[in-house]
N, C-alpha and C positions, 0 to 999 in steps of 0.2 A: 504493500500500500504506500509506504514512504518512499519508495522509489518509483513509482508512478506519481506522483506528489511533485516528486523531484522535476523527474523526467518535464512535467508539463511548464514546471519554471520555467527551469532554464531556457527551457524552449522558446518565450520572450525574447528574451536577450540575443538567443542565437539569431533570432532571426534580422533583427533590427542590428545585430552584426555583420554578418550578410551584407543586407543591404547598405550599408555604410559602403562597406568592401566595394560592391560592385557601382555605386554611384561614386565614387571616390575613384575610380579605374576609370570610367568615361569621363570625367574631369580629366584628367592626367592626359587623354589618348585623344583628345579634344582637337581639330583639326589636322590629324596626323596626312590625313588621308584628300587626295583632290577630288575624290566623289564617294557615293554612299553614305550611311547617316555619319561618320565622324567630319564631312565634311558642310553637314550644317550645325556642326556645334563649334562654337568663340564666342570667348569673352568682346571684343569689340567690332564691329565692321565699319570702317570710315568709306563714302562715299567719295568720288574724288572726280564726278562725270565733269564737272561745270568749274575743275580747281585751274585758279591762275596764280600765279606765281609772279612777285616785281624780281627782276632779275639786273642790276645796275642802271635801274631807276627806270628799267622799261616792262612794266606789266602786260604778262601776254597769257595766253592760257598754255594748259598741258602739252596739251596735243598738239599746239603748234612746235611746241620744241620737239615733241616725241609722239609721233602721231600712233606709235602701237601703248602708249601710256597706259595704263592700267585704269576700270572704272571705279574697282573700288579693293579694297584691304581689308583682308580679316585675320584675328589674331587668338594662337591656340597658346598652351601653356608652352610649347616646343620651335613653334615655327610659328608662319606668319602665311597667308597663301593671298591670291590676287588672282581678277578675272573681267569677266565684262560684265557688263548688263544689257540685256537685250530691250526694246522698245515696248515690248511686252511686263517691264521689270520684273525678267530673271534673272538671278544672278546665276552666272557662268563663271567657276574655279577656273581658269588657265592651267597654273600650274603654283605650287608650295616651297617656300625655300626651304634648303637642309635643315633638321634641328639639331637643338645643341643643349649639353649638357645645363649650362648656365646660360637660358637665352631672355632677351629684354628687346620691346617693341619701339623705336624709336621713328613717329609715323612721318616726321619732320626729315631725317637721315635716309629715310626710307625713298620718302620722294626727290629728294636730293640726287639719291644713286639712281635712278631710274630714267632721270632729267639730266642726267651727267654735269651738275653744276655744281659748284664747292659751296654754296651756301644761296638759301632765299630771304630777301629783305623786307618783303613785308610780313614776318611770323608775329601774329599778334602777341602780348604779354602774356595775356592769359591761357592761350598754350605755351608758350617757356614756363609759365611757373607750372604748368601739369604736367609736365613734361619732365624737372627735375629730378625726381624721387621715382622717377620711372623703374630705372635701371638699379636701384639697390631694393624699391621694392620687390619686383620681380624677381630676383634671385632668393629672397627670403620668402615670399609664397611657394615658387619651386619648389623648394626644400623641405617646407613646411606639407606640403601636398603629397611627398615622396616618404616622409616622416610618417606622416600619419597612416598612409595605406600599411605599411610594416607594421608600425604599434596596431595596427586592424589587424595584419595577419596571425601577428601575434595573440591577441586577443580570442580568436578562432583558434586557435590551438590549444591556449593554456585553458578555454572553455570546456573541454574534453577530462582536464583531471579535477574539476570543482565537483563533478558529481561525487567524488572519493575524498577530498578533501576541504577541510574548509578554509585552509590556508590557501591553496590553489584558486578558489573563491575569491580569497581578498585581493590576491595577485592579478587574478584575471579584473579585478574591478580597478584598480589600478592603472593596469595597462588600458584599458576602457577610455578611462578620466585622461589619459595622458594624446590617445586617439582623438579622442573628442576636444582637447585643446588646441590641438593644430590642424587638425577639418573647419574648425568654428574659426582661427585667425588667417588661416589660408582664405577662405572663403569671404571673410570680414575685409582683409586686406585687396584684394581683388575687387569686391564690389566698390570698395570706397577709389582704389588709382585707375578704374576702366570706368565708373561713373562718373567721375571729374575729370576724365579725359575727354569722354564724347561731349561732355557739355562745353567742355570747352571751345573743340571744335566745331560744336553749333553755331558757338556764339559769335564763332570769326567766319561762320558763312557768308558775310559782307564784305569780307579782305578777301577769303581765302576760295571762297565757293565751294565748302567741303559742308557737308554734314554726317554725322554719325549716331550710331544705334549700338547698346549692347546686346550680347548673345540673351535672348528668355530664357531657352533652351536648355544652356549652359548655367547659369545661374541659379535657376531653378534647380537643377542636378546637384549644380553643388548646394545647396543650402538645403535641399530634400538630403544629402549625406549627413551636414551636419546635424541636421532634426533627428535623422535616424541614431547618428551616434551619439544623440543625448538619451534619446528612449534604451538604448543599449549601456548606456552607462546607470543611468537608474533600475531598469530590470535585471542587472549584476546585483545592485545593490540588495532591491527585495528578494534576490535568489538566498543573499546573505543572511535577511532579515527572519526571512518566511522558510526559506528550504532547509531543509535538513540533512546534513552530508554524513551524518553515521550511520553505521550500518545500528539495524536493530541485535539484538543479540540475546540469546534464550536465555532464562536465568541459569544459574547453575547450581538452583541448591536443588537438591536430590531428598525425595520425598520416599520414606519409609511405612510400608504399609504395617496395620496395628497387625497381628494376632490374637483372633478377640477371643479364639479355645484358650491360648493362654493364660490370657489376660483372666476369663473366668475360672481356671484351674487356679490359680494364686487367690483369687477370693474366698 
């Protein structure tokens, strides 16, 4: 009975484990790919059909510099990928840059390479200042993102010897809290430098001609991990509170039956 008891706990937690695990992996695998569903998942998409650029004090558009220019920019936690948009507004992947261990979107440098020009002069302020923290952001979300699916897998493991002990229990709730703190700052940190990036860029749609959108898609995924890896860190806890990890165990005292012939021969 206690171990059907058990069984059904844990069974919470495993599973909002789980799903942490696997929403936390489609994060991670986030534009890896130039078609199929990883490649309508990012965090950013910048528009860039109508971008002009002042280039030593002569304002021209994209395409005139670069008539195969790109329509628009989207951004995964690894690479970055670019395509068109057709009149219909579809958007069409091109193709994906390489990714890298420690990668950071810089959408300014970006079109710069693309434009083949060392630098554009009308960059409004308020993308420089979005712009800043870009690059040491990005490297500690990375990490944090890479962090946390391990402390996940972890957690998925050492969930297997809590049904036998209850130190195993604490352990794995542990590792939980420690999963669930870098899902929730990965994900925290990310909505706050990719949402004050696109607004940024909105707002210089009068200089720049750009506007941009963040991924739903994506965001959604990751903040659906982090929900999960709270519900998985508190259903550790009541496995601890509520479950019971000892075996039951027969008594041992040994019961002697009377002899009652005896008993009435001595009377």
């Amino acid at each position: 009975m206690a171990a059907g008891r058990n069984c059904f706990i844990i069974s919470f937690p495993y599973f909002f484990t789980i799903s942490a695990l696997v929403l936390t992996i489609f994060v991670i695998i986030s534009s890896l790919e130039d078609h199929g569903i990883l490649s309508k998942l990012y965090f950013m998409r910048l528009n860039t059909q109508n971008l002009s650029v002042t280039v030593q004090s002569n304002t021209v558009t994209a395409t005139s510099i670069n008539p195969s220019f790109p329509d628009f920019f989207q951004v995964g936690l690894w690479n970055y990928c670019q395509g068109t948009i057709s009149s219909a507004n579809v958007y069409t992947i091109s193709n994906c840059s390489n990714t890298h261990g420690l990668f950071y979107f810089n959408p300014i440098s970006v079109i710069e390479q693309n434009l083949g020009i060392s630098s554009i002069d009308n960059v409004p302020s308020q993308v420089d200042s979005a712009l800043k923290a870009v690059k040491a952001v990005s490297y500690v979300m990375i990490i944090l993102y890479c962090v946390a699916a391990i402390f996940t897998v972890m957690e998925f493991i050492a969930g297997f010897f809590s049904f036998h002990s209850r130190g195993a229990s604490v352990c794995t709730m542990i590792i939980s809290f420690l999963a669930l703190a870098c899902v929730v700052a990965a994900t925290a940190l990310a909505t706050a430098l990719y949402f004050v990036e696109a607004r940024a860029f909105n707002d210089a749609n009068a200089t720049l001609g750009t506007t941009a959108s963040t991924g739903r898609t994506t965001f959604g995924i990751a903040w659906g991990a982090a929900v999960a890896a709270i519900l998985a860190s508190i259903f550790w806890l009541v496995s601890i509170c509520c479950g019971s990890t000892r075996h039951s165990r027969r008594s041992d005292v040994v019961y002697h039956p009377v002899d009652s012939a005896v008993g009435m021969r001595q009377m």
